[in-house]
C-alpha positions as CSV (number, residue, x, y, z in Angstrom):
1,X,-3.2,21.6,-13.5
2,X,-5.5,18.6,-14.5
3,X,-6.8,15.6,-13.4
4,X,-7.5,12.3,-14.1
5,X,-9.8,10.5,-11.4
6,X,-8.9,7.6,-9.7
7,X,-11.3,5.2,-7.5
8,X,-10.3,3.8,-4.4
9,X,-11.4,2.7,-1.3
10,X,-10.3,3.6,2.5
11,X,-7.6,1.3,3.6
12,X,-10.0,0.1,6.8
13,X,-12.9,-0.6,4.2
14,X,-10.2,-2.6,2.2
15,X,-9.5,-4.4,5.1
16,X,-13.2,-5.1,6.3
17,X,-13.8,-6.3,2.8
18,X,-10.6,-8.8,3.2
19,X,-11.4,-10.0,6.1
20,X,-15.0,-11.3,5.0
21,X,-13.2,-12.8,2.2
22,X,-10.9,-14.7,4.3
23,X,-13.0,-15.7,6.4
24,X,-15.6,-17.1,4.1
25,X,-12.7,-18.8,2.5
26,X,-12.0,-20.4,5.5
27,X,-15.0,-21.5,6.7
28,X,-15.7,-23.6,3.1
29,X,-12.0,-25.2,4.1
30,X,-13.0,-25.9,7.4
31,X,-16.5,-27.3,7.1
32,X,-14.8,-29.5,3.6
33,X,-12.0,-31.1,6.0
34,X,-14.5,-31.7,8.7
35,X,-16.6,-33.9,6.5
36,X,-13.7,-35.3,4.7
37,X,-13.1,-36.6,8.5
38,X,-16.7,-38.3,9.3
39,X,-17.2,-35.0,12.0
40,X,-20.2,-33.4,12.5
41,X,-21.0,-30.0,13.6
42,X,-22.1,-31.5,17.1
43,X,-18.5,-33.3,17.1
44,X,-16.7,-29.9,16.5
45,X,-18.5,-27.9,19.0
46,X,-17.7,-30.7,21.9
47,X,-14.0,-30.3,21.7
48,X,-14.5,-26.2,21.4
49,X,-16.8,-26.3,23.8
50,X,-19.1,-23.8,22.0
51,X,-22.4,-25.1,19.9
52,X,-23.2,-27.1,16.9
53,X,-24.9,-24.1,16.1
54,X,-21.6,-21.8,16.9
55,X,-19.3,-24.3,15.0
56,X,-21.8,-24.0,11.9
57,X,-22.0,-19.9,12.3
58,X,-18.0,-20.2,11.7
59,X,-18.1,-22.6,9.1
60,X,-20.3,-20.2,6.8
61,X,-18.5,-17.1,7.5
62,X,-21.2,-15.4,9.6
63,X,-18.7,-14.6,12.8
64,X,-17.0,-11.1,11.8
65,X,-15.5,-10.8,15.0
66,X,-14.4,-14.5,15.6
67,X,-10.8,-14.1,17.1
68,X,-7.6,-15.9,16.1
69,X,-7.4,-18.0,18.5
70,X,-10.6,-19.9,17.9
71,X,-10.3,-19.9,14.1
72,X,-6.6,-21.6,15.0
73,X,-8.7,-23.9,17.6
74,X,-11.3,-25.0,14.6
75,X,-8.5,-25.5,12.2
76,X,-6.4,-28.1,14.4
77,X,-9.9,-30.1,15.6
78,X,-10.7,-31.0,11.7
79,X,-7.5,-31.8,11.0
80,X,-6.2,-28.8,10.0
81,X,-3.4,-25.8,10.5
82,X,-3.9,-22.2,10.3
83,X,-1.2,-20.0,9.0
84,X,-1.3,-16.6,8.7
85,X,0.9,-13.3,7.5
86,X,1.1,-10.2,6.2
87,X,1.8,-9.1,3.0
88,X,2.3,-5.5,1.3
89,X,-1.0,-4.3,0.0
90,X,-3.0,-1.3,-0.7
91,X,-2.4,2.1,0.5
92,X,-2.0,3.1,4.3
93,X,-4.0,5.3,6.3
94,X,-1.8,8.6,6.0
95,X,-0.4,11.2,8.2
96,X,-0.2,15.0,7.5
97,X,3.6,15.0,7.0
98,X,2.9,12.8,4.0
99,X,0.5,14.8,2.7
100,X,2.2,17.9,2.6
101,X,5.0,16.0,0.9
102,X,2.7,15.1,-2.0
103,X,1.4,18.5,-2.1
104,X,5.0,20.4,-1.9
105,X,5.9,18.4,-4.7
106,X,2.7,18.8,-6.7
107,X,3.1,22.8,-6.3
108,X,6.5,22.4,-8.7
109,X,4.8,20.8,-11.3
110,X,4.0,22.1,-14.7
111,X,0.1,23.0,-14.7
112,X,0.1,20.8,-18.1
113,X,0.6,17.3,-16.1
114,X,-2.5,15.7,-15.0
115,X,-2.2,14.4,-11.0
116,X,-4.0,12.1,-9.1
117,X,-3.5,10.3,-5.8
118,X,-3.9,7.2,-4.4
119,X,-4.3,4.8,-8.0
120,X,-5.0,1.4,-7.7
121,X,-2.6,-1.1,-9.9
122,X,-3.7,-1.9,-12.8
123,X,-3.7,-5.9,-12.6
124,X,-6.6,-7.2,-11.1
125,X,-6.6,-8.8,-7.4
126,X,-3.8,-6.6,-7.1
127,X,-4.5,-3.9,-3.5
128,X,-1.4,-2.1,-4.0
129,X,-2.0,1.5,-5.0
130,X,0.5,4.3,-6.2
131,X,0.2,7.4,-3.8
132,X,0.3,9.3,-6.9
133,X,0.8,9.7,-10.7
134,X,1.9,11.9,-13.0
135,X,0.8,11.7,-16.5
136,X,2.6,14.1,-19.3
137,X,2.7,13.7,-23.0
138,X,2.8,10.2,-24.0
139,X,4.4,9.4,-20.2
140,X,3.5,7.7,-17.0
141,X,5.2,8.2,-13.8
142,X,4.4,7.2,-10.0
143,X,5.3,9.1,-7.3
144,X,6.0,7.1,-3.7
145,X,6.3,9.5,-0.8
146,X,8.3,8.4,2.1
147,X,8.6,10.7,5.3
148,X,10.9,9.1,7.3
149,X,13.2,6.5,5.4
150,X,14.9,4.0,7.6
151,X,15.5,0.5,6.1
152,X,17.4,1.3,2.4
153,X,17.2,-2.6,1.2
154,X,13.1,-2.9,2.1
155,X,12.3,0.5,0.7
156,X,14.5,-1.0,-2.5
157,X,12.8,-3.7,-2.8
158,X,9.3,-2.2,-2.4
159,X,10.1,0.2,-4.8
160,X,11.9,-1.9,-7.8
161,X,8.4,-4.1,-7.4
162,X,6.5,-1.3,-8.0
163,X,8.4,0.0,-10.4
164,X,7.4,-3.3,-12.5
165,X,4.4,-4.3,-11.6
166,X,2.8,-0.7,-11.9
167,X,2.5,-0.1,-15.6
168,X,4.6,3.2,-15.8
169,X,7.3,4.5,-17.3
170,X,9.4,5.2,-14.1
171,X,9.3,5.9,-10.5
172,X,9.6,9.2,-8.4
173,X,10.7,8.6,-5.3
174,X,9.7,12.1,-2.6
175,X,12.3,12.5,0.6
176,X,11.5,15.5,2.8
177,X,15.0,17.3,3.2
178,X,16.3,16.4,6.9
179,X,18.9,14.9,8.8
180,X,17.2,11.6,8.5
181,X,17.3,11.6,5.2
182,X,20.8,13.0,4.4
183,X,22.4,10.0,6.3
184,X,19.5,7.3,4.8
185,X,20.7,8.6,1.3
186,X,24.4,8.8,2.4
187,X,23.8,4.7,4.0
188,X,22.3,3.7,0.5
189,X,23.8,5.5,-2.5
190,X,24.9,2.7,-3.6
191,X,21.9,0.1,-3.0
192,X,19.6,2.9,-4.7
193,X,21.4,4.7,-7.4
194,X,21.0,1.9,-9.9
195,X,17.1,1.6,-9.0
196,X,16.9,5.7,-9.5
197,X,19.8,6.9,-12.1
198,X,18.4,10.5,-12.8
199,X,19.5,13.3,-10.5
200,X,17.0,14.4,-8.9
201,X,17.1,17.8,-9.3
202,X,17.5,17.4,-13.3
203,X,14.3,15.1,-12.9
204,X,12.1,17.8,-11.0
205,X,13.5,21.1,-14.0
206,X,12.0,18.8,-16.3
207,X,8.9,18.1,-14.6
208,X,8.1,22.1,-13.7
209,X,8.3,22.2,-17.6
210,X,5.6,19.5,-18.0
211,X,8.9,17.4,-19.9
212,X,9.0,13.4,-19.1
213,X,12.2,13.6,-16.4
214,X,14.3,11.0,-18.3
215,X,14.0,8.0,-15.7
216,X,13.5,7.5,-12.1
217,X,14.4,9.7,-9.6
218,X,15.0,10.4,-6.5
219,X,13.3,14.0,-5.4
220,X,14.2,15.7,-2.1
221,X,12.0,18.5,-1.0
222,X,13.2,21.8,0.9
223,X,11.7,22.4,4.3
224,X,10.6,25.6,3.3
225,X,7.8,24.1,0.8
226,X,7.4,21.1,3.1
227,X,6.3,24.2,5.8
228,X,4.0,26.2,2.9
229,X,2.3,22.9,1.8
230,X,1.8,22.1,5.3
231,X,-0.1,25.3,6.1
232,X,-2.3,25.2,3.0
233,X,-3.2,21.9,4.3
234,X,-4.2,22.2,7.6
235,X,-7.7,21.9,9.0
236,X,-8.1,25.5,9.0
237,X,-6.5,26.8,5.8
């Protein structure tokens, strides 16, 4: 079976790199309003009760571990108010029952499709990152491997944005085969069957003949190659 490279980062890298962003960001924001308001750095560090010097360190970025709370402090002294959330981004730190999912699928695929893990999006700026895709002739698919299901209308919606923001040609979505996922599927047949119309076990015949499956799909995987991908897996395999 072939394959075609991809290049990523670790998800704690990602998020080191983010944060110094952020944080940079912030400080240009923060030092602008404070001059914007006649405040100097001597003004700022008064009502924090930390340093002119301190207040400056912040302003330029140069605190990695400064904590929420004071960066929420700084903001509301020069006149400003921090917000902050989370978004869906790049690729999680995973767990071994994912990876044997990905691998018990991978086994039942024709040698002839290339494979790779873990692809960043094409658009830049964008962190998200498809945990793997399947290339065939003149055919793009991603593959998103979910271990245990629980919410049908976020896993929807996570999936239909991928689905068009990823530059493929459809979406393979991987379910181990358990009771969780019998009564997830049974829950949201009909919240999911227009996002994957292919039956899944047409979709994966097709794919062990290297043939483009014909659509989305959604691909449930026996326990007994969930168990086998498992062991060739492990630490001491």
């Amino acid at each position: 079976m072939m394959s075609f490279v991809a290049t990523h980062e670790k998800p704690a890298d990602r998020g080191a790199r983010r944060a110094a962003i952020t944080l940079a960001t912030l400080g240009t924001e923060y030092r602008t309003a404070r001059r914007d308001r006649g405040l100097s750095l001597r003004d700022v560090g008064a009502a924090l009760n930390i340093s002119h010097v301190a207040a400056g360190r912040v302003e330029r970025g140069l605190v990695p571990g400064v904590s929420l709370r004071m960066l929420a402090r700084y903001a509301e002294v020069v006149g400003l108010e921090l917000s902050v959330r989370a978004y869906a981004g790049g690729a999680p730190v995973r767990d071994s029952a994912h990876v044997a999912l990905l691998a018990a699928f991978r086994a039942q695929l024709s040698p002839r499709l290339s494979w790779a893990t873990e692809v960043p999006f094409p658009s830049t700026g964008d962190a998200r990152a498809w945990d793997a895709l399947i290339r065939g002739d003149g055919w793009l698919y991603g593959a998103e491997a979910e271990t245990a299901p629980r919410d049908v209308q976020a896993l929807g919606r996570r999936m239909s944005t991928k689905l068009r923001d990823g530059n493929v040609d459809g979406l393979l979505l991987l379910l181990p085969s358990t009771r969780r996922t019998r009564e997830f599927l049974g829950a949201g047949e009909e919240h999911l069957a227009p996002l994957f119309p292919i039956p899944g076990g047409r979709a994966l015949a097709l794919l062990r003949a290297g043939l483009d499956p014909g659509g989305s799909a959604i691909i449930v995987i026996p326990r007994t190659r969930l168990s086998a991908a498992g062991r060739d897996h492990s630490p001491s395999a």
